[in-house]
BAFIGU-942176 format. One record per residue (C-alpha): x negated, y, z; residue in one letter; residue number from 1. Coordinates in steps of 0.05 Angstrom, whole numbers, plus 5000, padded with zeros to 4 digits. Each point is the difference from the previous one (the first is absolute). Layout:
{{X, Y, Z}, A, NUM}
...
% end
This chain:
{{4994, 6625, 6970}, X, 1}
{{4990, 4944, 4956}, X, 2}
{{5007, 5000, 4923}, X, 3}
{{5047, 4952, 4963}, X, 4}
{{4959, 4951, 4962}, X, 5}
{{4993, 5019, 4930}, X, 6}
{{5004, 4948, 4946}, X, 7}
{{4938, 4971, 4965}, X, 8}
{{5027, 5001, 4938}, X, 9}
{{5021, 5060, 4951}, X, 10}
{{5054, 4948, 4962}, X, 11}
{{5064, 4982, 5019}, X, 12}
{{5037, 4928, 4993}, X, 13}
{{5035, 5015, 4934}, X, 14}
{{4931, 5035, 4979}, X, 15}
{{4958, 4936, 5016}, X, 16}
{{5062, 4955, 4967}, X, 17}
{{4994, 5033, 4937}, X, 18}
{{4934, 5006, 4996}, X, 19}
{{4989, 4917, 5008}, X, 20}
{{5048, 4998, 4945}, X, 21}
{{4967, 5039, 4957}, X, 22}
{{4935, 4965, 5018}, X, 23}
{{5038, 4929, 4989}, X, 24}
{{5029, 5026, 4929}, X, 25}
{{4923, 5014, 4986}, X, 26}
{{4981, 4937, 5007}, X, 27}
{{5065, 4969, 4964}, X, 28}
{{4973, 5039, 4949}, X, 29}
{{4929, 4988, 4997}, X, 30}
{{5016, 4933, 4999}, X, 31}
{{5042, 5003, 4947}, X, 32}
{{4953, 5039, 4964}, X, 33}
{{4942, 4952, 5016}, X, 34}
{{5051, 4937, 4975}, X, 35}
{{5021, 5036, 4935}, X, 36}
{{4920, 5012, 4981}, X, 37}
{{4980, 4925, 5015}, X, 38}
{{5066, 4980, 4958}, X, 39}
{{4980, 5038, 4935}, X, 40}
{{4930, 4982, 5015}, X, 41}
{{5024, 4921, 5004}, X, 42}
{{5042, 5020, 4931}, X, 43}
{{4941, 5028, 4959}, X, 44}
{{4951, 4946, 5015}, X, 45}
{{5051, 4944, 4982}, X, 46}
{{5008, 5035, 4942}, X, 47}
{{4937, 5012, 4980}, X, 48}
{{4983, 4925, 5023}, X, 49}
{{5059, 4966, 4990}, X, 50}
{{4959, 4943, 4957}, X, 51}
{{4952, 4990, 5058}, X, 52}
{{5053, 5004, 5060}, X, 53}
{{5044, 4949, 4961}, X, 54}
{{4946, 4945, 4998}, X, 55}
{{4976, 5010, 5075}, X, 56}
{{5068, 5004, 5022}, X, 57}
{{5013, 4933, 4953}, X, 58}
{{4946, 4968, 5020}, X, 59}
{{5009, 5011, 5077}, X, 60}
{{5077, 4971, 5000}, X, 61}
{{4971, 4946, 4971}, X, 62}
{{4947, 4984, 5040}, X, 63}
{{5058, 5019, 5070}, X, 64}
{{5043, 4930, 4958}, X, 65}
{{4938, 4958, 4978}, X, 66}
{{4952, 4999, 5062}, X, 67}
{{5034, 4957, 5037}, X, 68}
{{5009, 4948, 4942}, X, 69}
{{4922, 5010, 5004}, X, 70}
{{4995, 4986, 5077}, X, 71}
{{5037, 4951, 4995}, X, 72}
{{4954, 4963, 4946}, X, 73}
{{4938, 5022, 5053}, X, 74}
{{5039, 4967, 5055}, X, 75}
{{5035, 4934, 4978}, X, 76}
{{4948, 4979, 4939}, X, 77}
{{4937, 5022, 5033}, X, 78}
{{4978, 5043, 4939}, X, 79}
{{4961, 5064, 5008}, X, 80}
{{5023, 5076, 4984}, X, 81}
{{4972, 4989, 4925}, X, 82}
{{5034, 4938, 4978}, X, 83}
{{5055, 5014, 5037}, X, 84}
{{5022, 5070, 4961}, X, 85}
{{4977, 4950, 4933}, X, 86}
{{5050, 4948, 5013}, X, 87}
{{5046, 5054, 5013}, X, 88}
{{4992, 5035, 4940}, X, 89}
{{5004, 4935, 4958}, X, 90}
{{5074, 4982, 5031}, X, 91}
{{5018, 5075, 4986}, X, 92}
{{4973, 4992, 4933}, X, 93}
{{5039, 4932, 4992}, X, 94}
{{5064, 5019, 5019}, X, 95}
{{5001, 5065, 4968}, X, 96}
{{4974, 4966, 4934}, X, 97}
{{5059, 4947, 5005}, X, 98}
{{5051, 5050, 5025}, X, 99}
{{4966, 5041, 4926}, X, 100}
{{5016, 4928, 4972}, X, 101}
{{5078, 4980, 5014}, X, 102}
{{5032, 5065, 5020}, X, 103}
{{4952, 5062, 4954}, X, 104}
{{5034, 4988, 4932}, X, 105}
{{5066, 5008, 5031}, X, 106}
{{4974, 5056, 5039}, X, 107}
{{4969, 5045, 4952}, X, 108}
{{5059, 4981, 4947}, X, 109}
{{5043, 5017, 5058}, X, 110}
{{4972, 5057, 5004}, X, 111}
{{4995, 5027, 4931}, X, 112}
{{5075, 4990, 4988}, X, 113}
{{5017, 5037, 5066}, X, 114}
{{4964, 5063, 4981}, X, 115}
{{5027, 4997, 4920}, X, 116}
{{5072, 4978, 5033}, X, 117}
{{4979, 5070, 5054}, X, 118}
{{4994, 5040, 4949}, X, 119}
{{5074, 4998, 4970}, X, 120}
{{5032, 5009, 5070}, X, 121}
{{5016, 5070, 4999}, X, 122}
{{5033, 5002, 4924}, X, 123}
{{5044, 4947, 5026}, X, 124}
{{5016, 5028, 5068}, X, 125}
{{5005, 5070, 4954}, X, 126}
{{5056, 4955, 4963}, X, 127}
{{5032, 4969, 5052}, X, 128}
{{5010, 5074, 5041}, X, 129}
{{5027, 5034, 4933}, X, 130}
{{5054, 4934, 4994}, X, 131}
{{5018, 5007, 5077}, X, 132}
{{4989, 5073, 5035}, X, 133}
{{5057, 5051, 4985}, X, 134}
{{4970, 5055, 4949}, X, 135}
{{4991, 5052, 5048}, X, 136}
{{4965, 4954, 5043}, X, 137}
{{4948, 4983, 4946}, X, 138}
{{4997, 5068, 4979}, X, 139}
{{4969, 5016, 5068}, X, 140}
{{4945, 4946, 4994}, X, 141}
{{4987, 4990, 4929}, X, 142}
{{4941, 5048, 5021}, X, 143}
{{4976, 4966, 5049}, X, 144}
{{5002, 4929, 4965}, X, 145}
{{4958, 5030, 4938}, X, 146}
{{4949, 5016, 5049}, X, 147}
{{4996, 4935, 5021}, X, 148}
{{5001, 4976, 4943}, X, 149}
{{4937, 5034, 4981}, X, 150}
{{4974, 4982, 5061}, X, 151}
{{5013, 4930, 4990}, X, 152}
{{4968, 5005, 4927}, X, 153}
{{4931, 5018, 5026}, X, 154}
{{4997, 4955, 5055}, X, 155}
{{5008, 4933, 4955}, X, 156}
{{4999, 5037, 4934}, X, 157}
{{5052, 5000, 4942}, X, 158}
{{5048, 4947, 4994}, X, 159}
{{4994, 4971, 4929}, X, 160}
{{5062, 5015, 4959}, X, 161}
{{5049, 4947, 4958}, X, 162}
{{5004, 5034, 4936}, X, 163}
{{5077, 4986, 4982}, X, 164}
{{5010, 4984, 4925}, X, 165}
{{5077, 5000, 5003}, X, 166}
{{4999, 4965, 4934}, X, 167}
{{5066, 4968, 4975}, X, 168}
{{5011, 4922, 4994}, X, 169}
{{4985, 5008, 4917}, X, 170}
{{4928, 5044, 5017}, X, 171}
{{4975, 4954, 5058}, X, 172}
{{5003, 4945, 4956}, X, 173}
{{4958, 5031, 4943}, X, 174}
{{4953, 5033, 5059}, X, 175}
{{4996, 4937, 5025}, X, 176}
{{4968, 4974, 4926}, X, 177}
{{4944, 5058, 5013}, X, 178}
{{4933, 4974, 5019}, X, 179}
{{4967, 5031, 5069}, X, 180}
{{4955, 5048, 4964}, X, 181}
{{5062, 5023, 4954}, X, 182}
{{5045, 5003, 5057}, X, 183}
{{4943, 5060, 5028}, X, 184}
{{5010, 5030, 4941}, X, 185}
{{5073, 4994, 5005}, X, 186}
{{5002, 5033, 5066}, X, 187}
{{4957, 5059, 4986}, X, 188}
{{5050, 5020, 4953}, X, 189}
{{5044, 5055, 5012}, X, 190}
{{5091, 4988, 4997}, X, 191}
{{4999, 5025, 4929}, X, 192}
{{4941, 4957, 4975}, X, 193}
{{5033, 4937, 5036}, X, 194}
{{5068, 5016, 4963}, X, 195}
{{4961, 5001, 4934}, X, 196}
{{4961, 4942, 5020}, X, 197}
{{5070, 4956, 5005}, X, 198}
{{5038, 5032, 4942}, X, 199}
{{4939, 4956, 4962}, X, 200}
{{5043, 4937, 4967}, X, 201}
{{4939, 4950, 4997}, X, 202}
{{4952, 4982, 5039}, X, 203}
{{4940, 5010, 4955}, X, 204}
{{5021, 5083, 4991}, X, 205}
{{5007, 4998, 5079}, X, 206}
{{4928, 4973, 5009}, X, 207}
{{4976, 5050, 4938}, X, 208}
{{5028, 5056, 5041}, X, 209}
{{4971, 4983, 5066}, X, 210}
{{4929, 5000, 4964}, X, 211}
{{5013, 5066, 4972}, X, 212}
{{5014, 5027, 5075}, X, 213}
{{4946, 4958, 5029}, X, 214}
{{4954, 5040, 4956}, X, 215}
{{5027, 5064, 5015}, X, 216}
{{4992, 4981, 5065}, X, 217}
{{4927, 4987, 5005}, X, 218}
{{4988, 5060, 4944}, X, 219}
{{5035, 5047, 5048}, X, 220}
{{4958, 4971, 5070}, X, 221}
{{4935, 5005, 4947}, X, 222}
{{5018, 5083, 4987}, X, 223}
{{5015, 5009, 5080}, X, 224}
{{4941, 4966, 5012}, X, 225}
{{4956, 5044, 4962}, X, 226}
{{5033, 5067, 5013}, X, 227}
{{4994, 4983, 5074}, X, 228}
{{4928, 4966, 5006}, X, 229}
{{4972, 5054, 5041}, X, 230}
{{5046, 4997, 5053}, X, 231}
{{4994, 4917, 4993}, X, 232}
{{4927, 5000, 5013}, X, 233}
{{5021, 5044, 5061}, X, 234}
{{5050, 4962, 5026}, X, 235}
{{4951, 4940, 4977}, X, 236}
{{4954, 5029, 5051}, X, 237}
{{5043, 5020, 5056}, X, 238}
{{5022, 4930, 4993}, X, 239}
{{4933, 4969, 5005}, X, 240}
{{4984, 5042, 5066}, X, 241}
{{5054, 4980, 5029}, X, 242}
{{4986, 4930, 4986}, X, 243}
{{4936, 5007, 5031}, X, 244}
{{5028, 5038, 5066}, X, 245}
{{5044, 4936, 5004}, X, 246}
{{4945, 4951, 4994}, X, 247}
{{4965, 5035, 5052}, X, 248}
{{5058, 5002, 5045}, X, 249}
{{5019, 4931, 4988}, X, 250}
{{4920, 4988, 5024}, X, 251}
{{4998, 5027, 5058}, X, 252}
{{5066, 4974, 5023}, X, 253}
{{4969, 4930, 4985}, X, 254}
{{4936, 5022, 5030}, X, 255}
{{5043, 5018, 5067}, X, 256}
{{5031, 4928, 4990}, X, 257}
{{4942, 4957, 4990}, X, 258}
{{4961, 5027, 5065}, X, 259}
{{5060, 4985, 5042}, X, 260}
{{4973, 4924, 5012}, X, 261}
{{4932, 5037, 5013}, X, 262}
{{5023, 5036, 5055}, X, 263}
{{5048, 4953, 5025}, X, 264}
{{4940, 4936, 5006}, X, 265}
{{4955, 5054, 5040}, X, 266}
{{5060, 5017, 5054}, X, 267}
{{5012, 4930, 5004}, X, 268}
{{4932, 4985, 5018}, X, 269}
{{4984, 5047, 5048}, X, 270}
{{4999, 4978, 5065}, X, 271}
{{4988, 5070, 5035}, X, 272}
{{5040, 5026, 5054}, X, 273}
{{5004, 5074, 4967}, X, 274}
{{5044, 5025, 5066}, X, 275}
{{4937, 4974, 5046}, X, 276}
{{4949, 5033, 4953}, X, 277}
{{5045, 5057, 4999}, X, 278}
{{5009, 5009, 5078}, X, 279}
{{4919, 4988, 5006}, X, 280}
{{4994, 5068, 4949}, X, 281}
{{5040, 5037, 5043}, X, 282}
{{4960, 5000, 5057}, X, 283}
{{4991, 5073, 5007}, X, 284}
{{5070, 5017, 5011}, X, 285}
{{5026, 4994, 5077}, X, 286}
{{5033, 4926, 5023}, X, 287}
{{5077, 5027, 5002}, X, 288}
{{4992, 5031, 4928}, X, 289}
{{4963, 4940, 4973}, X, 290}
{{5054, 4948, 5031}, X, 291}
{{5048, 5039, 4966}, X, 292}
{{4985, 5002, 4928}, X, 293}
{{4976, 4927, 4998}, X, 294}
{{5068, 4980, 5040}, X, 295}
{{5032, 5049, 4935}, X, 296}
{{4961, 4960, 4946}, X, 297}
{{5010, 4936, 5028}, X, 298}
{{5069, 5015, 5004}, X, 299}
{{5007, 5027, 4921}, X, 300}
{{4951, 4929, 4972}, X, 301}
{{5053, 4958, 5031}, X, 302}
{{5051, 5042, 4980}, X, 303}
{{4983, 4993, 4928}, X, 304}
{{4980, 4929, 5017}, X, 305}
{{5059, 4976, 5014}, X, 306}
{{5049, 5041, 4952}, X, 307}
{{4958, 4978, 4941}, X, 308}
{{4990, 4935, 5015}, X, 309}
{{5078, 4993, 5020}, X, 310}
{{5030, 5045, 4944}, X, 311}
{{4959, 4961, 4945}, X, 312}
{{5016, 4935, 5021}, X, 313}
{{5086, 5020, 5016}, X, 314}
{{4996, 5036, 4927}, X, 315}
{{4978, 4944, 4966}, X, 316}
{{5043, 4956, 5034}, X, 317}
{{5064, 5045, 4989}, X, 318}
{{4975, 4993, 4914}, X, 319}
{{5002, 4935, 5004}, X, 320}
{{5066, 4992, 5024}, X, 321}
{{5026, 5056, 4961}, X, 322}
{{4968, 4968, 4935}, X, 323}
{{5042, 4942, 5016}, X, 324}
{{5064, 5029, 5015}, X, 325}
{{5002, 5045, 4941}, X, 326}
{{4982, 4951, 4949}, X, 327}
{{5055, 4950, 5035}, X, 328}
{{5051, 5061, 4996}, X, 329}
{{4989, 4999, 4916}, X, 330}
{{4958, 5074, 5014}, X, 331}
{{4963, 5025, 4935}, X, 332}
{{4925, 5008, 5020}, X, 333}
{{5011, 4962, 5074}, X, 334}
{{4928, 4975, 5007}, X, 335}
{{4969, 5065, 4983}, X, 336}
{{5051, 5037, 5040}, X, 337}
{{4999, 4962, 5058}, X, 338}
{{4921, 4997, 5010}, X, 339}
{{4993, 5073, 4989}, X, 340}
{{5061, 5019, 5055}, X, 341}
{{4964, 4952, 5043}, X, 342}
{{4934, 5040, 4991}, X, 343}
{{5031, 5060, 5001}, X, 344}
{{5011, 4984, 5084}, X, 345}
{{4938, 5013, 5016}, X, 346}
{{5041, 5059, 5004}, X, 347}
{{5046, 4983, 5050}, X, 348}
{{5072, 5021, 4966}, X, 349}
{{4970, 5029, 4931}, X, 350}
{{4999, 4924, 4974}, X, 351}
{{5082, 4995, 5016}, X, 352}
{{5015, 5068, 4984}, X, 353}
{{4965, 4995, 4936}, X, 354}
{{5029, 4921, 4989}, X, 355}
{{5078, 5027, 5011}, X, 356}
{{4997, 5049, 4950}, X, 357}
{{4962, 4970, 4949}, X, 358}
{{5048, 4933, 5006}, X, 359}
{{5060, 5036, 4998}, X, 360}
{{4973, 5024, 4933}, X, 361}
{{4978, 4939, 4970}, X, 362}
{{5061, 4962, 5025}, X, 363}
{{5043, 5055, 4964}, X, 364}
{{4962, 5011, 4938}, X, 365}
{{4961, 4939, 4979}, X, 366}
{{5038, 4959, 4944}, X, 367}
{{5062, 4963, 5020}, X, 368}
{{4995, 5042, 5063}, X, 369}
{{5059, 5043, 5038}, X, 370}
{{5008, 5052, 4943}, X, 371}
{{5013, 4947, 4950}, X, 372}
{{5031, 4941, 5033}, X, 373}
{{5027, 5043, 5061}, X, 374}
{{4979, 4929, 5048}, X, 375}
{{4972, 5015, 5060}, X, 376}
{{4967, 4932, 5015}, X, 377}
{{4926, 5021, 4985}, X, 378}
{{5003, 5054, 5052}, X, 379}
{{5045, 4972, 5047}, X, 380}
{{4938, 4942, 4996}, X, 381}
{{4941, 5056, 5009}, X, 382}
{{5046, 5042, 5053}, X, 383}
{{4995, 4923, 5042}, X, 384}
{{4935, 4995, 4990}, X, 385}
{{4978, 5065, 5023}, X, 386}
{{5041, 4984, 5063}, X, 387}
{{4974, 4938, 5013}, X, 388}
{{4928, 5023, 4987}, X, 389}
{{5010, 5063, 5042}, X, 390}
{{5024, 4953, 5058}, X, 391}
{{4943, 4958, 4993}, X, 392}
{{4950, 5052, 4999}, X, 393}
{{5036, 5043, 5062}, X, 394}
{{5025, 4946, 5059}, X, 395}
{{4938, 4939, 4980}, X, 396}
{{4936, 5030, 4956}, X, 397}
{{4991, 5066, 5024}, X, 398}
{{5008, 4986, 5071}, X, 399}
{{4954, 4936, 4987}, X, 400}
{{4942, 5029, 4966}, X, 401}
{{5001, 5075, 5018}, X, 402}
{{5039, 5000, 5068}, X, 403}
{{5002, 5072, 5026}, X, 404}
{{4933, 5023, 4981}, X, 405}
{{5017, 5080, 4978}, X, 406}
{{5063, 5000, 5041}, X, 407}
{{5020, 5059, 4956}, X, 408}
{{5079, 5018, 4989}, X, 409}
{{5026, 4977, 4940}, X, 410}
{{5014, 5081, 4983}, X, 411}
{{4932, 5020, 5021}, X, 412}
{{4970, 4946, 4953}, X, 413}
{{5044, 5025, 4942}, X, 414}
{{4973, 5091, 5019}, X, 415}
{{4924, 4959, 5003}, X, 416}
{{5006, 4954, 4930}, X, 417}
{{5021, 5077, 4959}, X, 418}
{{4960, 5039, 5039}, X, 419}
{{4935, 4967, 4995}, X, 420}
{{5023, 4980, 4926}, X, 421}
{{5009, 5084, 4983}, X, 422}
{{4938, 5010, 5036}, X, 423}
{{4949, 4951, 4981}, X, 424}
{{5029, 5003, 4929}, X, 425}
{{5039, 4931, 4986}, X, 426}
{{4998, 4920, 5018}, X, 427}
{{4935, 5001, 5036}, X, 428}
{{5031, 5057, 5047}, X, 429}
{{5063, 4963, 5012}, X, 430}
{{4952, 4936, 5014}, X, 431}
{{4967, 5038, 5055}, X, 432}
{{5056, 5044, 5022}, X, 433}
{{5021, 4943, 5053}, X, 434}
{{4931, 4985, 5030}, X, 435}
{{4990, 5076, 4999}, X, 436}
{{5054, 5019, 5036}, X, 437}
{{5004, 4945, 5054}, X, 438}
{{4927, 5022, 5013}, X, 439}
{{5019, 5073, 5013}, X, 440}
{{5051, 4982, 5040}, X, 441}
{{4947, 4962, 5038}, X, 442}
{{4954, 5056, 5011}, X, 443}
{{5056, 5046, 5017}, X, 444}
{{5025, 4949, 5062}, X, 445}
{{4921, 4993, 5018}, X, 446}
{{4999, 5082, 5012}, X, 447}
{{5065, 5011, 5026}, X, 448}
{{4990, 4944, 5059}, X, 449}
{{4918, 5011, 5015}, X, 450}
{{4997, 5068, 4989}, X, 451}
{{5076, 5029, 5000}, X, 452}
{{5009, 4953, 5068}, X, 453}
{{5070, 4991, 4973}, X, 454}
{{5022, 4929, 5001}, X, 455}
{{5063, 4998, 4965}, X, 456}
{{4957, 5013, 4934}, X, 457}
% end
């Protein structure tokens, strides 16, 4: 009598199902894991050398824009690698020194007032809420807004107060007889001193008494001097340490500077093939893994290739034209503005979502704006010209210059620009965050259809 066959196995189907879950979570996890560790790795060495990483990575955009200006000069004027990169650093020279020339003043004026103008935006905002939210309302986020406010204070620093005299017609004309160095003495004087100071019928026991207070005065800073001349000579030295920290910062920040053109002249002048040399090193490995990571690289250099070199040249296009619009629309600060949104795309969205919000503020709070004419022309003039630049730069230069090189989602390039920001630790993460994450969705497709053998990867 024969036997019934028995089953090779001691697991069942649910068994075996659960168990290649398990195993699959494993690996989700390992992964994960394995991710997470290279991420914080990543995070610590650009923080530990940020100065370094910020010149290479400077240095290699601009050799990705500049080397075919160079080839070009090889090609059409017959010069060698040498002169070529020469000529091309004279022109850069040249039109940076005469861009320095007609548009730097304005700039760096530009600039200066925006940050002193920056700096009073949330007492006036603070104002404006008071004057226009119901109590209860402000009540709620009066809180919040001193936060801010402090917040606001240590990124540009104190705004400098208008001391308010409140004089009557009678005193500003007799304050307005007071030289400058009485009129210091004047205002160091307290409400009653000032109401003694006018109750003076000439001018000659005026003067007398501002004398008398001006020496007081320095008597009084003489006596705090001396009482505290310990703690000055500590502060004194504190102070001078901390001078000397800066000057050392400030050098090695001009040291990272001043070797970008050093690097940048040697990767413009090399003519090696790194990818060849690189495939010839990894002999040892077997063909199939070997095709694979050069195929990955290959794919990631013309990745960052072509984002750089497109990005750059669409950002500084888009500053151009939002320079021009904004000055056009009567926009405090449109030439710096409009340059820095522009650069600010190398980004792609952080220049435009930076450029509404900071507009809207300007438009409303720079003088003769919204708050105290209540027109709307300035931003009506910058909301067009955001439009028309955004059009531009979507339906004719993007799709010019970059074409579909990532072909990343708009979303997924929006998770990629904070992720890579959070983890890298700021702009140079966001920078790479796109060429990053179009090359990991690279190398994912590469394993799911060669070694997954599923082809809807």
């Amino acid at each position: 009598m024969n036997e019934p066959p028995q089953s090779s196995s001691i697991l069942g189907d649910r068994q075996r199902k659960f168990l290649a879950f398990v195993f699959c979570f494993a690996g989700v996890l390992l992964l994960a894991c394995l991710l997470t560790v290279v991420v914080v790795i990543l995070n610590q060495a650009f923080e530990m050398f940020g100065g370094v990483i910020w010149s290479l990575a400077l240095s290699g955009m601009l050799a990705i824009l500049l080397r075919p200006i160079v080839t070009f000069f090889e090609e059409q004027l017959n010069l060698g690698r040498f002169a070529s990169i020469l000529l091309l650093y004279l022109l850069v020279i040249g039109t940076a020194g005469s861009a320095t020339w007609f548009l730097g003043g304005k700039v760096i004026s530009q600039t200066q007032d925006f940050i002193g103008s920056a700096a009073e935006w949330p007492e006036r905002l603070e104002q404006k809420a008071k004057g226009s939210l119901p109590p209860e309302t402000w009540e709620a986020v009066s809180d919040q807004v001193k936060a801010f406010k402090k917040y606001w204070e240590d990124l540009l620093g104190p705004s400098t107060p208008v001391m308010s005299l409140n004089l009557s017609p009678t005193q500003e004309l007799i304050y307005n007889t007071l030289t400058l160095s009485e009129r210091e003495i004047f205002r160091a004087l307290d409400d009653l001193e000032k109401a003694d100071f006018f109750a003076r019928e000439s001018r000659e026991e005026r003067i007398a008494y501002l004398e008398r207070k001006g020496t007081e005065i320095r008597n009084q800073t003489m006596e705090a001097i001396e009482k505290q001349g310990e703690e000055i000579a500590e502060k004194s030295a504190e102070v001078l340490k901390s001078a000397w920290s800066g000057l050392l910062s400030i050098f090695t920040k001009v040291t990272y500077l001043a070797v970008i053109p050093i690097y940048l002249f040697y990767f413009l002048g090399s003519n090696r093939n790194l990818i060849d040399d690189l495939e010839k090193e990894l002999s040892f490995l077997t063909d199939s893994v070997k095709d694979d990571i050069v195929f990955l690289i290959r794919e990631f250099v013309g990745i960052l290739v072509s984002f750089f070199r497109g990005q750059l040249l669409i950002g500084l296009l888009m500053g151009i034209g939002y320079a021009v619009g904004f000055s056009l629309s009567g926009l405090k600060f449109g030439i710096t503005l409009g340059l820095l949104f522009g650069l600010l795309n190398v980004v792609p969205y952080l220049g435009s979502i930076v450029g509404i919000a900071t507009t809207l503020l300007v438009a409303y709070l720079q003088p003769l704006g919204i708050a105290e004419t209540g027109e709307w022309n300035v931003l009506l003039g910058c909301g067009l010209c955001f439009v028309v630049v955004q059009l531009i730069e979507s339906y004719y230069l993007t799709p010019k210059i970059m074409g579909k090189q990532t072909g990343l989602h708009p979303v997924v390039v929006m998770v990629s620009i904070f992720f890579w920001g959070t983890a890298l630790g700021g702009i140079l993460g966001m920078i790479f965050g796109i060429p990053l994450t179009a090359f990991i969705i690279i190398a994912w497709r590469l394993v799911c259809r060669k070694y997954l053998n599923r082809s809807s990867c």
